[in-house]
NUDO-260995 format. One record per atom (N, C-alpha, C): residue number from 1; residue in one letter; y, x, z. Coordinates in steps of 0.001 Angstrom, whole numbers, plus 500000, padded with zeros to 6 digits. Layout:
N
+-----+----+--------+--------+--------+
|   i | aa |     yy |     xx |     zz |
+-----+----+--------+--------+--------+
| NUM |  A |      Y |      X |      Z |
...
+-----+----+--------+--------+--------+
END
This chain:
85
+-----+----+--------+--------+--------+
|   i | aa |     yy |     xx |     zz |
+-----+----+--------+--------+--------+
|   1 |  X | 697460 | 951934 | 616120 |
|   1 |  X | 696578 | 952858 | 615430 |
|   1 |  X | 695160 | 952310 | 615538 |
|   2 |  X | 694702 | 952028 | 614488 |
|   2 |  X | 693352 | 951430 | 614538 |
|   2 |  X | 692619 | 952714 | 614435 |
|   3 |  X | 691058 | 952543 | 615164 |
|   3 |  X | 689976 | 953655 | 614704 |
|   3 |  X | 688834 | 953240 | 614797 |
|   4 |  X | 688084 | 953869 | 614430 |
|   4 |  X | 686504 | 953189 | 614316 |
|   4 |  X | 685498 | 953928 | 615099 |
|   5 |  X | 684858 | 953499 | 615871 |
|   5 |  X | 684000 | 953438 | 617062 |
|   5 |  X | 682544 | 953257 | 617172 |
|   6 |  X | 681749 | 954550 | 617339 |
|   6 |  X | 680310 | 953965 | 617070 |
|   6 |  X | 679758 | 954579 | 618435 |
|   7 |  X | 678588 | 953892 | 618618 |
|   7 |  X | 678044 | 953986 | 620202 |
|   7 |  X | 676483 | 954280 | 619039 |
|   8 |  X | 675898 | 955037 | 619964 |
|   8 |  X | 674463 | 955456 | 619581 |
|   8 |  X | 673456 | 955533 | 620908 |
|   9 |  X | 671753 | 955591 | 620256 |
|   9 |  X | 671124 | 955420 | 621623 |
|   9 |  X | 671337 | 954783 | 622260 |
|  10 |  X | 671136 | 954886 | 623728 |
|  10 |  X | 671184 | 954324 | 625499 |
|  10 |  X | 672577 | 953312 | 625406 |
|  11 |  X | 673167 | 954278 | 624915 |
|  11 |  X | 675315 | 953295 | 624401 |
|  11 |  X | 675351 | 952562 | 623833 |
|  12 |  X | 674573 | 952585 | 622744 |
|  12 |  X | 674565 | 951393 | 621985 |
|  12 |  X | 673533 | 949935 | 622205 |
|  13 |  X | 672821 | 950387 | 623353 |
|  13 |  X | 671909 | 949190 | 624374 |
|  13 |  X | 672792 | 948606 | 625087 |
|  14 |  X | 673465 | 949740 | 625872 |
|  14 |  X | 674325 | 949293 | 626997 |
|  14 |  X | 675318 | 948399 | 626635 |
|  15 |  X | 676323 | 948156 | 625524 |
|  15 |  X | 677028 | 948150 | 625244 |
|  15 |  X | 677341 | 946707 | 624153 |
|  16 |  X | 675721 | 946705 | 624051 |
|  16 |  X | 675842 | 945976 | 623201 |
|  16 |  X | 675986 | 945454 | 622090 |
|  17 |  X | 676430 | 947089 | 621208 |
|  17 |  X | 676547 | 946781 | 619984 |
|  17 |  X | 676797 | 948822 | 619592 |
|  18 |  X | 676415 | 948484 | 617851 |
|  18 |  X | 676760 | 950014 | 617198 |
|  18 |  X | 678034 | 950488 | 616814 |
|  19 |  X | 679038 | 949524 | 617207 |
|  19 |  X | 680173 | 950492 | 616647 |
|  19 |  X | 681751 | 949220 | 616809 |
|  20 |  X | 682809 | 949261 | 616939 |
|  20 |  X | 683810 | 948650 | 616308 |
|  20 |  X | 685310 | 949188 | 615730 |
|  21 |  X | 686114 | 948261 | 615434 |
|  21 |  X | 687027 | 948812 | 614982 |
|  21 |  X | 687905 | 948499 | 616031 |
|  22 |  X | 688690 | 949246 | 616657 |
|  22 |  X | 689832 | 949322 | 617635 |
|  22 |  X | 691187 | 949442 | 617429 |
|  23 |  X | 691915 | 948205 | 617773 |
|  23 |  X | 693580 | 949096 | 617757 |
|  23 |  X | 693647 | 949808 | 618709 |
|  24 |  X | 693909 | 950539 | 619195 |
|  24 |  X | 694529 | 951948 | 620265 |
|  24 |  X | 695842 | 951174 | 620950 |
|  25 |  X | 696284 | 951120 | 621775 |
|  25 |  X | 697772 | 950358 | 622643 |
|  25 |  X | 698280 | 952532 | 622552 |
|  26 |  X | 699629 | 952348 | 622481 |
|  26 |  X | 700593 | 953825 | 622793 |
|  26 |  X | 700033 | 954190 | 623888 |
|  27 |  X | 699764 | 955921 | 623511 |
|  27 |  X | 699790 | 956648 | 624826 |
|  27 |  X | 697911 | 956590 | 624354 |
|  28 |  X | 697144 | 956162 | 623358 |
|  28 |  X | 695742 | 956444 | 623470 |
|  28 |  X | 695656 | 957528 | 622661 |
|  29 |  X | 695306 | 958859 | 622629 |
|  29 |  X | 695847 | 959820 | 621520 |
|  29 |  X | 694675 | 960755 | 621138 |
|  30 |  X | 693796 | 960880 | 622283 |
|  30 |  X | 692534 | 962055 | 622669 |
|  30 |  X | 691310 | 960925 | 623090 |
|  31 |  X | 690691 | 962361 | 622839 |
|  31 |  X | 689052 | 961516 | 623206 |
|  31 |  X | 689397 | 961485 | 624920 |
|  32 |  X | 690032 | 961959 | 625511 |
|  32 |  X | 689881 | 961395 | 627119 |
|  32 |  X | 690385 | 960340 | 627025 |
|  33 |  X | 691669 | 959817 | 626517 |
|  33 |  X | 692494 | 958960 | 626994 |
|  33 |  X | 691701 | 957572 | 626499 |
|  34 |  X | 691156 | 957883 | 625191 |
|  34 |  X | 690714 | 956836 | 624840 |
|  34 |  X | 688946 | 956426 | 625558 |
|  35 |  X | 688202 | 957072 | 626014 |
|  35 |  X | 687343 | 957518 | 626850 |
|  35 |  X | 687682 | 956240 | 628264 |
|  36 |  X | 688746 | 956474 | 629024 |
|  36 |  X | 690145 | 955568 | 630101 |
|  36 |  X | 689896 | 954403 | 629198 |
|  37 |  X | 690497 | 954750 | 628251 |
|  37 |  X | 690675 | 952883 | 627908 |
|  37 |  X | 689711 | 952141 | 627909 |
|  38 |  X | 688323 | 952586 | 627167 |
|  38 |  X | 687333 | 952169 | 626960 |
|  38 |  X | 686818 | 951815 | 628426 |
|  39 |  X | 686710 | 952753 | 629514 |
|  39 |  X | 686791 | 952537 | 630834 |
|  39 |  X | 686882 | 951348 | 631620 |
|  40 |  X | 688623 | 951137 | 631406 |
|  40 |  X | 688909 | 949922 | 631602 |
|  40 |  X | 688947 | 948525 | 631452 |
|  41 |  X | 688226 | 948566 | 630078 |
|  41 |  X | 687592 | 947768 | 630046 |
|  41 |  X | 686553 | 946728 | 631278 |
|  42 |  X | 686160 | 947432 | 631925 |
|  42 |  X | 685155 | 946848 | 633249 |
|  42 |  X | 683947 | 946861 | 632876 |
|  43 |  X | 683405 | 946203 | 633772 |
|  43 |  X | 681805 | 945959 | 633103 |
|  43 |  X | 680781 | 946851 | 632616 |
|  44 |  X | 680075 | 946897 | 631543 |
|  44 |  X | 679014 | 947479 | 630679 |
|  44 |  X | 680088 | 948593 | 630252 |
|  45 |  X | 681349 | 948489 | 629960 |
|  45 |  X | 681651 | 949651 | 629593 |
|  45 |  X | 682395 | 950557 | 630731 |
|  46 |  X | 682381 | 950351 | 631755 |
|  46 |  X | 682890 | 950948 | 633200 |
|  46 |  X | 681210 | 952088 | 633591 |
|  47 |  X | 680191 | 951548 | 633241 |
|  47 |  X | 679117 | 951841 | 633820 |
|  47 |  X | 678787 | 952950 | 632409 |
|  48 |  X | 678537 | 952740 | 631390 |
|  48 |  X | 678377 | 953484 | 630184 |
|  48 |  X | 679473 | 954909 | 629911 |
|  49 |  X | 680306 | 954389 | 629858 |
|  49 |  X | 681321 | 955316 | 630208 |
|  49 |  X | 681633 | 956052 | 631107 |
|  50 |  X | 681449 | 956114 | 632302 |
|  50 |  X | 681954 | 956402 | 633200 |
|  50 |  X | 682186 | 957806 | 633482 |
|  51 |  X | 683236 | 958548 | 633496 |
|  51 |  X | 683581 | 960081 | 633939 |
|  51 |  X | 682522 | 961056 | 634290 |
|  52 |  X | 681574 | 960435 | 634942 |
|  52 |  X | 680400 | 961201 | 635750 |
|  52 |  X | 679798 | 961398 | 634996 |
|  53 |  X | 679413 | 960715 | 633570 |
|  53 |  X | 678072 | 960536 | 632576 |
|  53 |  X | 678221 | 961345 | 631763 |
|  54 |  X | 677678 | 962560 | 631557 |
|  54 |  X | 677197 | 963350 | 630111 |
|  54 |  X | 677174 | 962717 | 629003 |
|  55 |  X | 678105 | 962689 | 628420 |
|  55 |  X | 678412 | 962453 | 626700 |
|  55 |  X | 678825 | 963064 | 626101 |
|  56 |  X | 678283 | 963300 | 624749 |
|  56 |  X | 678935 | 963692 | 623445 |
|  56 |  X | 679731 | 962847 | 622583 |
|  57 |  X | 680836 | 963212 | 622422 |
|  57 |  X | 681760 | 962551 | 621526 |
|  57 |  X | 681776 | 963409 | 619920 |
|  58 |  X | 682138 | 962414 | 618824 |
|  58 |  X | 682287 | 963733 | 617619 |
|  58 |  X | 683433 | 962928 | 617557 |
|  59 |  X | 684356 | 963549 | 616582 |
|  59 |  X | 685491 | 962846 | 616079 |
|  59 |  X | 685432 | 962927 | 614109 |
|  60 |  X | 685399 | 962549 | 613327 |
|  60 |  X | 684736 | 962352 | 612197 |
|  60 |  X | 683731 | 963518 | 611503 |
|  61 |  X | 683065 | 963290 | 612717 |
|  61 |  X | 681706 | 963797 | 612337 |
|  61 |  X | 681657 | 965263 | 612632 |
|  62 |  X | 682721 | 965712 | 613926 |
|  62 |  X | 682752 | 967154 | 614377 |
|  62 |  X | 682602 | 967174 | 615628 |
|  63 |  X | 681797 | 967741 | 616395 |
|  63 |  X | 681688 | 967318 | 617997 |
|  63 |  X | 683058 | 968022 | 618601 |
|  64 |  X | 683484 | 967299 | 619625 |
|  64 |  X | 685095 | 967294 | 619943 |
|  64 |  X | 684934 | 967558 | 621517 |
|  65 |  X | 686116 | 967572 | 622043 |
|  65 |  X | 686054 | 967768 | 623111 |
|  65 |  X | 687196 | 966758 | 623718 |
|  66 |  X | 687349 | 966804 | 625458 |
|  66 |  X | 688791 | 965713 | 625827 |
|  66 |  X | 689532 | 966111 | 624912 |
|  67 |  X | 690348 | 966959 | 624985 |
|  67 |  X | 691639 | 967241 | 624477 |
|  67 |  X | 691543 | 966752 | 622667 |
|  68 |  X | 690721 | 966540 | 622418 |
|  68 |  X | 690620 | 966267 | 620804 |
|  68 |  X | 691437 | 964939 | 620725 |
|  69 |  X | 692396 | 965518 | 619497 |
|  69 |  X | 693558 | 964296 | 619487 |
|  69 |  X | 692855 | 963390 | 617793 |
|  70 |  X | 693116 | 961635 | 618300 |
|  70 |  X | 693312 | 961024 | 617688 |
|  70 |  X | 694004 | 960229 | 616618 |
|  71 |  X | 693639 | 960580 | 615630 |
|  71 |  X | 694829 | 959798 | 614907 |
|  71 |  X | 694583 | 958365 | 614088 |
|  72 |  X | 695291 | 957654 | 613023 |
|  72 |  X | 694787 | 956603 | 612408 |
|  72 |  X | 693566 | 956683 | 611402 |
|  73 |  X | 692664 | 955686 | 611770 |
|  73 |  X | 691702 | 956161 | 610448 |
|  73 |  X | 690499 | 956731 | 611330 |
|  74 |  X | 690343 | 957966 | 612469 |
|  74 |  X | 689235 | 958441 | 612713 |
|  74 |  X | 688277 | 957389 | 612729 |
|  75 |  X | 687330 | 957834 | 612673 |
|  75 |  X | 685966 | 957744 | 613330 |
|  75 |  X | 685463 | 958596 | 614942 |
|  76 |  X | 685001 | 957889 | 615767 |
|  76 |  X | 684647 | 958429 | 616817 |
|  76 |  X | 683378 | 957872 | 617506 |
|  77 |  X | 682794 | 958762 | 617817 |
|  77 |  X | 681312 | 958354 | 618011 |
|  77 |  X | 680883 | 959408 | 619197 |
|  78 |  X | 680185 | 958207 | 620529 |
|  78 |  X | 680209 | 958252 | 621901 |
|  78 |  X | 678610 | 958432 | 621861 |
|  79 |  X | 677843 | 959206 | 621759 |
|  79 |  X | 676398 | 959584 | 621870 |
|  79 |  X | 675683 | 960304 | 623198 |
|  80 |  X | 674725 | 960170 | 624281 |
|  80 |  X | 674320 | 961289 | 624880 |
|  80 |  X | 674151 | 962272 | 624982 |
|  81 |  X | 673735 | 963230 | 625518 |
|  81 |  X | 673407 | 964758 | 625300 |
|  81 |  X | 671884 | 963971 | 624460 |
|  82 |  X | 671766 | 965137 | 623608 |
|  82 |  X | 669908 | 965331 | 622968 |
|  82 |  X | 669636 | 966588 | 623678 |
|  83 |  X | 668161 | 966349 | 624170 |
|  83 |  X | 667454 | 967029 | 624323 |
|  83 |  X | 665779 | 967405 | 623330 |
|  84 |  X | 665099 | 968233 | 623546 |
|  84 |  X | 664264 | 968496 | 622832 |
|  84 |  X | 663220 | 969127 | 623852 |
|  85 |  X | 662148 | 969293 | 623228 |
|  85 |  X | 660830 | 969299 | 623900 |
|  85 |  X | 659646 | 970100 | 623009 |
+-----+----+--------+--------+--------+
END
């Protein structure tokens, strides 16, 4: 299952880049699981990612939550909290 992946802000410094296209391996289905994968990755994305860090996820263009399931085709996009002032 391929999906498409965009990092914004601070994520998209960290990370290195604005966005890619991903195959998914079985068993990646939700924004947590895929959240893990991205994880495991190591590195810049172990530290960006990481469980502890306040993020907003949308899933094509609807803010989502873990349990939000993935399918072929989404769009998913890993952004900070905004704040305002």
């Amino acid at each position: 299952m391929v999906v498409k992946l965009l990092y914004f802000a601070s994520l998209r410094e960290q990370v290195g880049s604005s966005g890619e296209s991903l195959d998914l391996p079985l068993g990646v289905a939700s924004v947590a699981t895929l959240r893990e994968h991205l994880i495991a990755r190591g590195g810049v994305w172990q530290s960006a990612l990481a469980g502890n860090r306040a993020l907003r996820v949308a899933v094509n263009q609807d803010l989502a939550v873990a349990t939000t399931a993935i399918k072929e085709g989404d769009e998913v996009a890993f952004f900070p909290p905004v704040t305002g002032g």
